[in-house]
N, CA, C and O atoms as CSV, one atom per row, in Angstrom:
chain,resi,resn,atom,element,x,y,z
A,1,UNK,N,N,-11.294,9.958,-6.461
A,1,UNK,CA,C,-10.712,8.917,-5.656
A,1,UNK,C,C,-9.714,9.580,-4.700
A,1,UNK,O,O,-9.114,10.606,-5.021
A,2,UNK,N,N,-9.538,8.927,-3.433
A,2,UNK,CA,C,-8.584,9.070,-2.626
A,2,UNK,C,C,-7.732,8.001,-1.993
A,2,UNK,O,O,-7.752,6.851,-1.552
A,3,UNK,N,N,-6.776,9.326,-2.260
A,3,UNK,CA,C,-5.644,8.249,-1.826
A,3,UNK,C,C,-5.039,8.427,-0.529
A,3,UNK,O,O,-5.017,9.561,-0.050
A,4,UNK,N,N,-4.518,7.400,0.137
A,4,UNK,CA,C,-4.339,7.310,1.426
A,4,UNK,C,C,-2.712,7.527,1.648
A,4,UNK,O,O,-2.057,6.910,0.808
A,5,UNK,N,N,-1.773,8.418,2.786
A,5,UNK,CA,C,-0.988,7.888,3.000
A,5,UNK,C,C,-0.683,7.070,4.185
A,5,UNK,O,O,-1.758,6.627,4.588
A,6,UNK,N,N,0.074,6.754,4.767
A,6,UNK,CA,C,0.726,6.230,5.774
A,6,UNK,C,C,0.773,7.383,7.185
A,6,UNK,O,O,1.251,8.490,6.937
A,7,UNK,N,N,0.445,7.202,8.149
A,7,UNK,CA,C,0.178,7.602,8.791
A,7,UNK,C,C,1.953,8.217,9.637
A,7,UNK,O,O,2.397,9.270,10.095
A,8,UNK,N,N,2.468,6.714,9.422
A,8,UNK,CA,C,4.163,7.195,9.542
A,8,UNK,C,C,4.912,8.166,8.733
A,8,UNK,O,O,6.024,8.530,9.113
A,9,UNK,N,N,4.505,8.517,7.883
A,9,UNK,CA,C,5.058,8.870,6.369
A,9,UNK,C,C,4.889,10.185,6.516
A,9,UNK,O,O,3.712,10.542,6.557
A,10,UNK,N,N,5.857,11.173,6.625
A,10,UNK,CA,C,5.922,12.459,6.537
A,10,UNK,C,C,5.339,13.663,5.127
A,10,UNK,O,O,5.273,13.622,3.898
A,11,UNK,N,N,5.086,14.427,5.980
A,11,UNK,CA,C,3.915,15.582,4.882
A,11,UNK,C,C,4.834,15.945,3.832
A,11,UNK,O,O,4.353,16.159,2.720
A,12,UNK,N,N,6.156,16.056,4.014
A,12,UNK,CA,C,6.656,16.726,2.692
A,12,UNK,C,C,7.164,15.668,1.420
A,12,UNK,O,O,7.078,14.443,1.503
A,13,UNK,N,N,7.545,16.185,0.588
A,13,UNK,CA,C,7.743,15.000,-0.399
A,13,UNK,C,C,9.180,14.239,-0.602
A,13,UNK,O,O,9.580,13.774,-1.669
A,14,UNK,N,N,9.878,14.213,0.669
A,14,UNK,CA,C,11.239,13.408,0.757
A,14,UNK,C,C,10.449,12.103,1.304
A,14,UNK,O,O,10.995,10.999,1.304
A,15,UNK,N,N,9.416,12.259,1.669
A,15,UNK,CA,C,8.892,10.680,2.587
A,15,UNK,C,C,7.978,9.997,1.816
A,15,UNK,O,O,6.794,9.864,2.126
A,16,UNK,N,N,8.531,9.529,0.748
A,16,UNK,CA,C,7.900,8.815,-0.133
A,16,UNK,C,C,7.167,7.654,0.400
A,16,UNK,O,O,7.799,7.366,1.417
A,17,UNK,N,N,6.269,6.893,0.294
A,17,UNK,CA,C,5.872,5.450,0.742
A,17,UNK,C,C,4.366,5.047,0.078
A,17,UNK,O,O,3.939,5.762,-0.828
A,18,UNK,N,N,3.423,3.680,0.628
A,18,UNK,CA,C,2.873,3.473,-0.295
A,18,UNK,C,C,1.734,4.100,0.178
A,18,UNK,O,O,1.601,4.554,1.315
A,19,UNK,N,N,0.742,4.124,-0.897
A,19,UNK,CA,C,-0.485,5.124,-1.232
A,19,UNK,C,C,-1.521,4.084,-1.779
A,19,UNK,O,O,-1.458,3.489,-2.854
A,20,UNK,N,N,-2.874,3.953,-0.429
A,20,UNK,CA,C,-3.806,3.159,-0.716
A,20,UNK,C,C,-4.843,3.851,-1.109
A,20,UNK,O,O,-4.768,5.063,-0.905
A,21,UNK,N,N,-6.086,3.323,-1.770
A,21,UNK,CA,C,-7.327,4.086,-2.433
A,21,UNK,C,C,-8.343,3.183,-2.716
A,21,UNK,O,O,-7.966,2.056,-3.035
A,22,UNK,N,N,-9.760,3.434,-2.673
A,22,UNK,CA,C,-10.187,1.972,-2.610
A,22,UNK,C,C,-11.420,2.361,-3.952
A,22,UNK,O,O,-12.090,3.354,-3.671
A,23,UNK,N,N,-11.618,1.989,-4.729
A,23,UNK,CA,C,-12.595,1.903,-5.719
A,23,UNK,C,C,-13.806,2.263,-5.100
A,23,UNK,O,O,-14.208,1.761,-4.051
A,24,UNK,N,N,-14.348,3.070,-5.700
A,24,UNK,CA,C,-15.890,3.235,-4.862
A,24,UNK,C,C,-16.701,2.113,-6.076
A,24,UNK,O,O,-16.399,1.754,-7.214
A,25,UNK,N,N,-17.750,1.840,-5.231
A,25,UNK,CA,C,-18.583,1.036,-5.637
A,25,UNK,C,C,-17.732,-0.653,-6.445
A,25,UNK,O,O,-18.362,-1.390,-7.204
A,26,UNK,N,N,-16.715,-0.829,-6.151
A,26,UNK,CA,C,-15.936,-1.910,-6.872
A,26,UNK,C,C,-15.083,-2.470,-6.037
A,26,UNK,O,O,-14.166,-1.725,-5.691
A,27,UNK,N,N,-15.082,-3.825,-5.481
A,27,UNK,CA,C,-14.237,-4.458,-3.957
A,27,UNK,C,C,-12.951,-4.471,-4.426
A,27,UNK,O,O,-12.439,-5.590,-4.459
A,28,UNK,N,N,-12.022,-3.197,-4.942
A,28,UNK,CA,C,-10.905,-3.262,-5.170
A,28,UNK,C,C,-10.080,-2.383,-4.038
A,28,UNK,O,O,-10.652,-1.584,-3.297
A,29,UNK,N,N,-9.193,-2.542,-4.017
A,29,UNK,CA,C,-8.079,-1.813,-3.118
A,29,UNK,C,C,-6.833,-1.580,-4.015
A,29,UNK,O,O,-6.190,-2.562,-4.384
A,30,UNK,N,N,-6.354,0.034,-4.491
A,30,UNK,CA,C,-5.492,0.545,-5.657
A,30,UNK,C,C,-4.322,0.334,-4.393
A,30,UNK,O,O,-4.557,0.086,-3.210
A,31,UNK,N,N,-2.703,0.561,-5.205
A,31,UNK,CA,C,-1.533,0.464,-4.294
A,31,UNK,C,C,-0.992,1.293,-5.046
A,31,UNK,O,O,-1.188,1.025,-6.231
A,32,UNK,N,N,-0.195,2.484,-4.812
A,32,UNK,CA,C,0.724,2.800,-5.291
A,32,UNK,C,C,2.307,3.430,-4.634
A,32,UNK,O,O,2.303,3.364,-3.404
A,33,UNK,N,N,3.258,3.850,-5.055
A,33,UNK,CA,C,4.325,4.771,-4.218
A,33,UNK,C,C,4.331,5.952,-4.832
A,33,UNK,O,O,4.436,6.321,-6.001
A,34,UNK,N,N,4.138,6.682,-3.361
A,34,UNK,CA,C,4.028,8.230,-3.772
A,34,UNK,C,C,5.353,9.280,-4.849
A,34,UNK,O,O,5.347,10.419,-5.315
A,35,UNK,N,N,6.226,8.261,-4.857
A,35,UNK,CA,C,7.045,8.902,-5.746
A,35,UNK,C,C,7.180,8.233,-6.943
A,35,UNK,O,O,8.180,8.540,-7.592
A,36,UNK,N,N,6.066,6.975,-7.651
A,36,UNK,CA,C,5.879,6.984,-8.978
A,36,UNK,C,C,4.546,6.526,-8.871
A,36,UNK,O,O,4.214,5.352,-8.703
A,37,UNK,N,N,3.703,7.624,-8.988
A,37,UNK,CA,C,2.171,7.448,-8.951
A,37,UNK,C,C,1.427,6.849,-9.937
A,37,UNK,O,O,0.306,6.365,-9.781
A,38,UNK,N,N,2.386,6.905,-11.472
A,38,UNK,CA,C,1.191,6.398,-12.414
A,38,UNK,C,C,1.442,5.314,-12.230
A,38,UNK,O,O,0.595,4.604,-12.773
A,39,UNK,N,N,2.314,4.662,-11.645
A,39,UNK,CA,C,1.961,2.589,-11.754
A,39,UNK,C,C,0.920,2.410,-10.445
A,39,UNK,O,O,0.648,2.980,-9.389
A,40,UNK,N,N,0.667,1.663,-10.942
A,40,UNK,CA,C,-1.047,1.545,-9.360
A,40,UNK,C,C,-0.930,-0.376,-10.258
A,40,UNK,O,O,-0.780,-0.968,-11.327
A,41,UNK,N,N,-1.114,-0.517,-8.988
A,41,UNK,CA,C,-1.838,-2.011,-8.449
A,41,UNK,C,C,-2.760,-2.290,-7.810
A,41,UNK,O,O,-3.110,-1.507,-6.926
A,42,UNK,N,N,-3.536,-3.600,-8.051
A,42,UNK,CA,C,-5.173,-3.507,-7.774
A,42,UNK,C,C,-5.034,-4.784,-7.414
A,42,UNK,O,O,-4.409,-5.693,-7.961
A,43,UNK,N,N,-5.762,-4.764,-6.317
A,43,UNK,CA,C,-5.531,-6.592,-5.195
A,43,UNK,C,C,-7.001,-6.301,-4.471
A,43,UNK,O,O,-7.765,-5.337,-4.510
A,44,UNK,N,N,-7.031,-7.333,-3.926
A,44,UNK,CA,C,-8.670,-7.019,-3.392
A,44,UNK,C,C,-8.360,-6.676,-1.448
A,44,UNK,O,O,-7.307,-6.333,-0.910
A,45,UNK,N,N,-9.622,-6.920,-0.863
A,45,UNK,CA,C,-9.051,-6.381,0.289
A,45,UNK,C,C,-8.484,-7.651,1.298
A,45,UNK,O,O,-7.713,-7.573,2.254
A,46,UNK,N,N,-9.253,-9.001,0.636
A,46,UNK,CA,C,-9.145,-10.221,1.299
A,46,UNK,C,C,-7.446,-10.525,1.148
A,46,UNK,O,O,-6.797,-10.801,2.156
A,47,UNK,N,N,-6.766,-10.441,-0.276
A,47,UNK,CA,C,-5.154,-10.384,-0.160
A,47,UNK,C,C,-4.309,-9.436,0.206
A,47,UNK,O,O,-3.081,-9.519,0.235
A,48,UNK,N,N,-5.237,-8.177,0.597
A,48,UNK,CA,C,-4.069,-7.117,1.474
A,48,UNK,C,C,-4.546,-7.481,2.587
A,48,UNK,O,O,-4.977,-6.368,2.888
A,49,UNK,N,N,-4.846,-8.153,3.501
A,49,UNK,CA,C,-5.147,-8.728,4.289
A,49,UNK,C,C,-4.308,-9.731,5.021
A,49,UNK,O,O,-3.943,-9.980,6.169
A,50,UNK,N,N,-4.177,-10.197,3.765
A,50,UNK,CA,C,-3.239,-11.488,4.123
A,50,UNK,C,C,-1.762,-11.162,3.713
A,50,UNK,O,O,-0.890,-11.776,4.326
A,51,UNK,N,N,-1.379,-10.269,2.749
A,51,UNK,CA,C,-0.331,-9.843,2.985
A,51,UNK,C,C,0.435,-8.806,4.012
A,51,UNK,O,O,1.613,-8.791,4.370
A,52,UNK,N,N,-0.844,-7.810,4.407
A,52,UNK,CA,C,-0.617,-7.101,5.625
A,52,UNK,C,C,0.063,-8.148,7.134
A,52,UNK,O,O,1.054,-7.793,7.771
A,53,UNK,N,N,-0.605,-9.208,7.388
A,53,UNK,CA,C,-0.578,-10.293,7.928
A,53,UNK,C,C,0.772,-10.968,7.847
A,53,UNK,O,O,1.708,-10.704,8.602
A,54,UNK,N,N,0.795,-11.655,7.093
A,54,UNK,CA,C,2.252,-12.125,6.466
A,54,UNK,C,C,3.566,-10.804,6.843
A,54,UNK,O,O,4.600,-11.310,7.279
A,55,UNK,N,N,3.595,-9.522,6.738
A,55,UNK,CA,C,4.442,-8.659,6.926
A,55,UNK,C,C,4.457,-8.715,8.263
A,55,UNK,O,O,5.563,-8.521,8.769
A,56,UNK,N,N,3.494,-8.937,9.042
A,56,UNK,CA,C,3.653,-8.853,10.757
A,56,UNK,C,C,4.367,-9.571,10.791
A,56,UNK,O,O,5.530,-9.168,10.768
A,57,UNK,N,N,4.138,-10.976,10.863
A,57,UNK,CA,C,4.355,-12.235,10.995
A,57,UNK,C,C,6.196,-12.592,10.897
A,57,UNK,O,O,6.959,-13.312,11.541
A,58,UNK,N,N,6.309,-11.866,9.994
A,58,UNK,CA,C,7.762,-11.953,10.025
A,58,UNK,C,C,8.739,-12.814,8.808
A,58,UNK,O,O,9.915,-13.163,8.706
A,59,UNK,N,N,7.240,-12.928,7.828
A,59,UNK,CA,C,7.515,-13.942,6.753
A,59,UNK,C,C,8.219,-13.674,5.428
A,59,UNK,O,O,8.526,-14.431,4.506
A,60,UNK,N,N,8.414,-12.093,5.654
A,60,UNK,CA,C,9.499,-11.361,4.112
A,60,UNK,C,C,11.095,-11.228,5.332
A,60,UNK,O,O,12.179,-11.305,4.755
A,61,UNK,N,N,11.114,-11.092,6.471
A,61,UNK,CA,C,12.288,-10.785,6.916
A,61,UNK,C,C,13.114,-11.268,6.496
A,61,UNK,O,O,14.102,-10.535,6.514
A,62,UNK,N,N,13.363,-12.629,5.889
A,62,UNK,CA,C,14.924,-12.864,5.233
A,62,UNK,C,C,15.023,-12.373,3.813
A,62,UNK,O,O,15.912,-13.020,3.260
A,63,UNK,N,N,14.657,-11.782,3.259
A,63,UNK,CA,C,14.310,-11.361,1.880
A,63,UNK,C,C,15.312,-9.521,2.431
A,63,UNK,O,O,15.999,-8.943,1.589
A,64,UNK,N,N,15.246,-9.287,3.025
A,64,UNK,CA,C,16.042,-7.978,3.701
A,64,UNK,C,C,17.575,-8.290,3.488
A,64,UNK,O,O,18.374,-7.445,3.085
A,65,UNK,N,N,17.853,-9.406,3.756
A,65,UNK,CA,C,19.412,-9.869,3.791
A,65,UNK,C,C,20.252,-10.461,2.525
A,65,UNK,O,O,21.433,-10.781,2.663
């Protein structure tokens, strides 16, 4: 399996962030953060979708404050 980083997210290991991977043969999509790898989360691609979405949107911004 592979895992994906962030394209923003710097090569060395101070730039921690999240780490996608997608099940072969299984409509899952894994989540994890590169600085605690063994917890992984499994969502499909239709709700990272919609949560990708929702983060544009502007719908966690008061959750910052």
């Amino acid at each position: 399996m592979y895992w994906r980083k962030s394209s923003y997210s710097g090569e060395d290991a101070e730039h921690n962030c999240v780490e996608l991977a997608q099940v072969p043969n299984v409509t899952a999509i894994l989540l994890r953060e590169s600085d605690q790898p063994q917890t992984v989360i499994a969502t499909t691609p239709a709700a990272l979708r919609a949560l990708v979405r929702a983060v544009r949107a502007g719908r966690f911004d008061q959750l910052s404050r």
